[in-house]
C-alpha positions in Angstrom: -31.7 -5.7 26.9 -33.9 -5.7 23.6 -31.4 -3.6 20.5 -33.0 -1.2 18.7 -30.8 -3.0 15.5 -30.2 -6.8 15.7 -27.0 -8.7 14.0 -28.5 -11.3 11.8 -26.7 -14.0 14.0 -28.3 -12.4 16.9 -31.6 -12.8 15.4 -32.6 -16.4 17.8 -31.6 -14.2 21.1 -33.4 -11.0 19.6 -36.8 -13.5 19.6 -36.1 -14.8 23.1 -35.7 -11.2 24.5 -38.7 -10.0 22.7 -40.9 -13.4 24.8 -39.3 -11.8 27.9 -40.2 -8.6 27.5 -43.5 -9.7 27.1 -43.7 -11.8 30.2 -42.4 -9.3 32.1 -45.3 -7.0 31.2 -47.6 -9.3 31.8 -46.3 -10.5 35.3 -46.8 -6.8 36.4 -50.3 -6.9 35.1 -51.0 -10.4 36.3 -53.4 -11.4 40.0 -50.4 -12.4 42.5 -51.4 -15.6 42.6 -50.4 -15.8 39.0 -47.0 -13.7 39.1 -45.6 -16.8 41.7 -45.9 -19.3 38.6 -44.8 -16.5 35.8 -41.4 -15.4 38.1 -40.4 -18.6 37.8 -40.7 -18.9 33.9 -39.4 -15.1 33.6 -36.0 -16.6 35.9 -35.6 -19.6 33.5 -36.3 -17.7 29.8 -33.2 -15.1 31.1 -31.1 -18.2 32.1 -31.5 -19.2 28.4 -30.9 -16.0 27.0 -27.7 -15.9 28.7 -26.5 -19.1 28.0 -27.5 -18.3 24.7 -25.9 -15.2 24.9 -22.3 -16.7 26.1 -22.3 -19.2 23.5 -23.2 -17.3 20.4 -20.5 -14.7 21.3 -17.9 -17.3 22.6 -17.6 -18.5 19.6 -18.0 -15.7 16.9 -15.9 -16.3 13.1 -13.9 -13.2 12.4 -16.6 -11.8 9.9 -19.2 -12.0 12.7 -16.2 -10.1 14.6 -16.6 -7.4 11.8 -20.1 -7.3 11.9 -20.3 -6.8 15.9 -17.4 -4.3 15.9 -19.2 -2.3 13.4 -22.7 -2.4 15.1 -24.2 0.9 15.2 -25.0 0.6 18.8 -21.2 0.1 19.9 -20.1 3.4 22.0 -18.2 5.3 19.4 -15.0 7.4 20.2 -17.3 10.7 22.0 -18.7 8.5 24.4 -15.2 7.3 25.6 -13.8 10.7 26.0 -17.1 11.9 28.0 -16.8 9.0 30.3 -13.6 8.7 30.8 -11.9 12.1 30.7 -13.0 15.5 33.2 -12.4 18.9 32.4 -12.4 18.3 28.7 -11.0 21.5 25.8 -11.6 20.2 22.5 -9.3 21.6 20.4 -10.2 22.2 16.0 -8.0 22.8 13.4 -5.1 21.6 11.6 -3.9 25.2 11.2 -3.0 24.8 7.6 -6.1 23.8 5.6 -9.4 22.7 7.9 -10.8 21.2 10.7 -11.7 17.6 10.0 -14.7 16.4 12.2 -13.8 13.0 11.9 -11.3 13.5 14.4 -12.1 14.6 18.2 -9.0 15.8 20.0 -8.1 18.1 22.8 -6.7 18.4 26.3 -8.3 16.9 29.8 -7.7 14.4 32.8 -8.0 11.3 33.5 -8.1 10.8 37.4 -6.7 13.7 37.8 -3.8 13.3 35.7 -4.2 15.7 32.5 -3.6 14.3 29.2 -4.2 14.8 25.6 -6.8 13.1 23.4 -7.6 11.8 20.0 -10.5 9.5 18.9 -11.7 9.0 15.5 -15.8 9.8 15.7 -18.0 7.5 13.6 -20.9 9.9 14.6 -24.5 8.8 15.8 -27.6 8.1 13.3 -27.7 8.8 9.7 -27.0 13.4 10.4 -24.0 12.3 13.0 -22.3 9.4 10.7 -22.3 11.8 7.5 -21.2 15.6 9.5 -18.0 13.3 11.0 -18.0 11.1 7.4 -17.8 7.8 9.0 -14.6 7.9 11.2 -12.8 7.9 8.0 -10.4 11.1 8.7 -9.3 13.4 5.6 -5.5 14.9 5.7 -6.1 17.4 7.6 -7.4 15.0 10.5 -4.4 13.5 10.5 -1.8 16.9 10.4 -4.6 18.4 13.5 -3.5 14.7 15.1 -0.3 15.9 14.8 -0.5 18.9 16.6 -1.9 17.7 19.2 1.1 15.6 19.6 3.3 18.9 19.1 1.3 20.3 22.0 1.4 17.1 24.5 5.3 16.5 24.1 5.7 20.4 25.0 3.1 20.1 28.4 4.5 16.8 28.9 1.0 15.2 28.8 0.6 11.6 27.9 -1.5 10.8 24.5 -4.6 8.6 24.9 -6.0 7.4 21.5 -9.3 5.9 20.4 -9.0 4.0 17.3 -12.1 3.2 15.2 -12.4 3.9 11.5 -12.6 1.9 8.2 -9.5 3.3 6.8 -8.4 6.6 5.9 -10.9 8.2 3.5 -9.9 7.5 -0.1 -12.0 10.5 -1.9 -10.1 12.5 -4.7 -9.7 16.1 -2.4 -8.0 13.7 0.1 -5.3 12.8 -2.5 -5.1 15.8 -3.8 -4.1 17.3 0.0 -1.8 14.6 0.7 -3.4 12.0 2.0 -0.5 9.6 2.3 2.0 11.7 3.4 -0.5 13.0 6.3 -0.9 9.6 7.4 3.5 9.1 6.7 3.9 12.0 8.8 1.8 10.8 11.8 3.3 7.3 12.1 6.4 9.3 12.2 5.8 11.6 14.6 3.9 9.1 16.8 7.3 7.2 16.6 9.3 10.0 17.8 7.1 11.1 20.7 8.7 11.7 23.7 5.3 11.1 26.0 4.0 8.3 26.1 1.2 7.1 24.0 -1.5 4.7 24.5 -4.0 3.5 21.8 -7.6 1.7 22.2 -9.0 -0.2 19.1 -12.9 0.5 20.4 -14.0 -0.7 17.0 -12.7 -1.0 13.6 -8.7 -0.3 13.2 -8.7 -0.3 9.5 -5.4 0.2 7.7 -2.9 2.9 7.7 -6.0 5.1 9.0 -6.2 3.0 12.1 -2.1 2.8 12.7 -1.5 6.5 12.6 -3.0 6.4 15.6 -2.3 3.4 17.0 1.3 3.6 16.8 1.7 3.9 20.5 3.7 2.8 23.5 1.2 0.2 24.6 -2.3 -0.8 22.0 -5.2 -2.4 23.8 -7.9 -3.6 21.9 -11.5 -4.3 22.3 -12.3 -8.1 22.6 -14.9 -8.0 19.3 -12.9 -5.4 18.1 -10.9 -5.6 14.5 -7.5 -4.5 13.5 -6.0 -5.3 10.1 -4.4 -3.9 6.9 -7.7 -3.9 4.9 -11.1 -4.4 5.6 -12.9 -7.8 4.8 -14.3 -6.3 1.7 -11.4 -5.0 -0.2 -9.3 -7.9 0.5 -12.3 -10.2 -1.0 -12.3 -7.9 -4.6 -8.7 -7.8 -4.3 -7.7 -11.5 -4.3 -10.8 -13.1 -5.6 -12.9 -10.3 -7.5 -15.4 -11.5 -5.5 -17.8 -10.2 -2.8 -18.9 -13.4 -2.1 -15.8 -14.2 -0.9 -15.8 -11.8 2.4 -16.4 -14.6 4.9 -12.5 -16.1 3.4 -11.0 -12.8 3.5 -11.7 -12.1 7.3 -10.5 -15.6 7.8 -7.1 -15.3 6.2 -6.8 -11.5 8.2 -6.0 -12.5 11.3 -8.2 -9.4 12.4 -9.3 -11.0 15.3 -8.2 -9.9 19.0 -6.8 -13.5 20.0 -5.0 -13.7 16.6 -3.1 -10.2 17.4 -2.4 -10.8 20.9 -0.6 -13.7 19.9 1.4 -11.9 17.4 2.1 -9.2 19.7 0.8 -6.8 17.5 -1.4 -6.0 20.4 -0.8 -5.5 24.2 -3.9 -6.5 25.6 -7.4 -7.6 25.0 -10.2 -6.0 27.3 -12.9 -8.0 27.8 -16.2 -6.9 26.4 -19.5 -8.0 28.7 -21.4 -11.0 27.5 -23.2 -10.0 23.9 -20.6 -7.2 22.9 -20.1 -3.6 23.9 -23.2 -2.3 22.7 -25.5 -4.4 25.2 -23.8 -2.9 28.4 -21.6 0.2 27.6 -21.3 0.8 31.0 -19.2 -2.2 31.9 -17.0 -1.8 28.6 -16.3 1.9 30.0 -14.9 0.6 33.1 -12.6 -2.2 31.8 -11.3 0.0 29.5 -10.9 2.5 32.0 -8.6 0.2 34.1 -6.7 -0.6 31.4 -5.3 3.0 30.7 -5.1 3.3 34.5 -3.0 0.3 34.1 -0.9 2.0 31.7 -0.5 4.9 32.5 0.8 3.4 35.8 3.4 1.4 33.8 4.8 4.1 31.7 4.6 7.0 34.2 7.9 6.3 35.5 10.1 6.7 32.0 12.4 8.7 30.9 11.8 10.3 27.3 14.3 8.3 26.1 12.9 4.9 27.5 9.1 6.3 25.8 10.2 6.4 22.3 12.7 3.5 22.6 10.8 1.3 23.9 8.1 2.4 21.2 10.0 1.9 18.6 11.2 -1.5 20.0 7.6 -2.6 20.0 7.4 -2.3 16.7 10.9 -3.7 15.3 10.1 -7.1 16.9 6.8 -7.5 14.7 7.1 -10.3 12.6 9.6 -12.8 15.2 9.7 -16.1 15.3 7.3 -16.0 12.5 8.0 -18.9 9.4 
């Protein structure tokens, strides 16, 4: 699969695709006496590109992790929804000031069972990114969030949410509307839900803007996906004034999928195809798929009580057994 935007890192594979695609077009243009001998050196250029492939991504630092789950070819939170939910009402509004398009939310089902949604929408190309401003949801994202958390706990319909955004966006109308408390509010309502609640990092889970959302009964994230309390880039001018020093800063995170699994701050890790999310959306789609299945399967069976104790459970035994 040739990207229409290439990773600098994946720049050596990008070259090796590109000789592929070639041979390929010249195989099907080629006598077939000479498509025998060009088969063959088509079979072993993709057997490097894999290998290739498996290596470069099996052993990504965490700022590669950032780049990849930032990649503007990565299926945002839209495409999720679309494929993984029927009968679909988006619902707009936060009732009290505006809609906020950086937020998608509504009602639908997923086999069968209906549930309500919320995914924070980076938007597609340069018109999409800007009309739902980057994923980074305003406070009246985050109140609408809330009401479609009003309106599930009175259906009884479980919460699926899609977490990707940079953070909460920090413009001066934002604070002027309440920005923190919006976010405060959410948290605490997610905590007191009495459906349950299940979260997907897809992307980037950037500070309190990601964990209003992903303050759920069970949080799955995306293998090259990134969770953390500040992005790369703010941590870097925080600590050492210094952009230079990103690559330090998403060491010292612990952004990384592995790292948060261990820590329990995350349930599970779904396993991206071989070169990220972005090279086969497809096959990220159905893993994830399974993985609310899973779930939903698990959590089905609870009381409202056993939901939001066990919720808030999750989250008092962060930090155990840590020095």
């Amino acid at each position: 699969m040739q990207l229409k935007f290439c990773l600098d890192f994946e720049k050596p594979i990008a070259e090796l695709e590109a000789q592929l695609a070639s041979l390929r077009s010249q195989a099907g243009a080629s006598d077939p006496d000479g498509q025998l001998g060009m088969e063959d050196e088509i079979r072993r250029l993709e057997a490097k590109v894999h290998k290739f492939l498996d290596t470069t991504y099996a052993s990504l630092s965490p700022w590669q992790k950032c780049q990849v789950a930032r990649h503007p070819d990565r299926p945002h939170a839209r495409r999720y929804v679309d494929s993984l939910l029927t009968d679909i009402v988006p619902l707009s509004g936060d009732r009290l000031f505006s809609e906020d398009t950086a937020l998608i939310a509504g009602l639908g089902r997923f086999d069968g069972t209906a549930v309500a949604f919320l995914g924070q929408e980076k938007g597609e190309g340069m018109e999409g990114r800007i009309r739902h401003n980057f994923g980074m949801l305003r406070p009246e994202g985050y109140r609408k969030a809330q009401r479609i958390m009003d309106l599930a706990e009175r259906f009884r319909l479980p919460v699926l949410a899609f977490v990707d955004t940079p953070g909460a966006y920090p413009g001066v109308g934002a604070e002027e509307r309440g920005q923190a408390e919006a976010i405060a509010r959410t948290i605490e309502k997610s905590l007191r839900l009495k459906v349950p609640m299940i979260s997907v990092v897809i992307g980037e889970g950037g500070s309190g803007g990601a964990i209003a959302l992903a303050t759920a009964n069970r949080v799955n994230m995306l293998e090259h996906a990134i969770y953390s309390v500040i992005s790369p880039e703010g941590c870097a001018s925080i600590l050492w004034r210094s952009a230079e020093k990103i690559r330090d800063a998403a060491d010292a995170l612990g952004l990384t999928a592995k790292v948060l699994l261990d820590l329990r701050v995350v349930d599970r890790v779904i396993t991206e195809p071989i070169g990220g999310a972005h090279r086969n959306p497809e096959a990220v789609l159905r893993t994830t798929h399974e993985a609310i299945a899973s779930d939903l399967r698990d959590l089905s069976s609870l009381s409202s009580e056993q939901v939001v104790s066990g919720r808030r459970a999750r989250f008092l035994q962060f930090g155990d057994g840590i020095a």
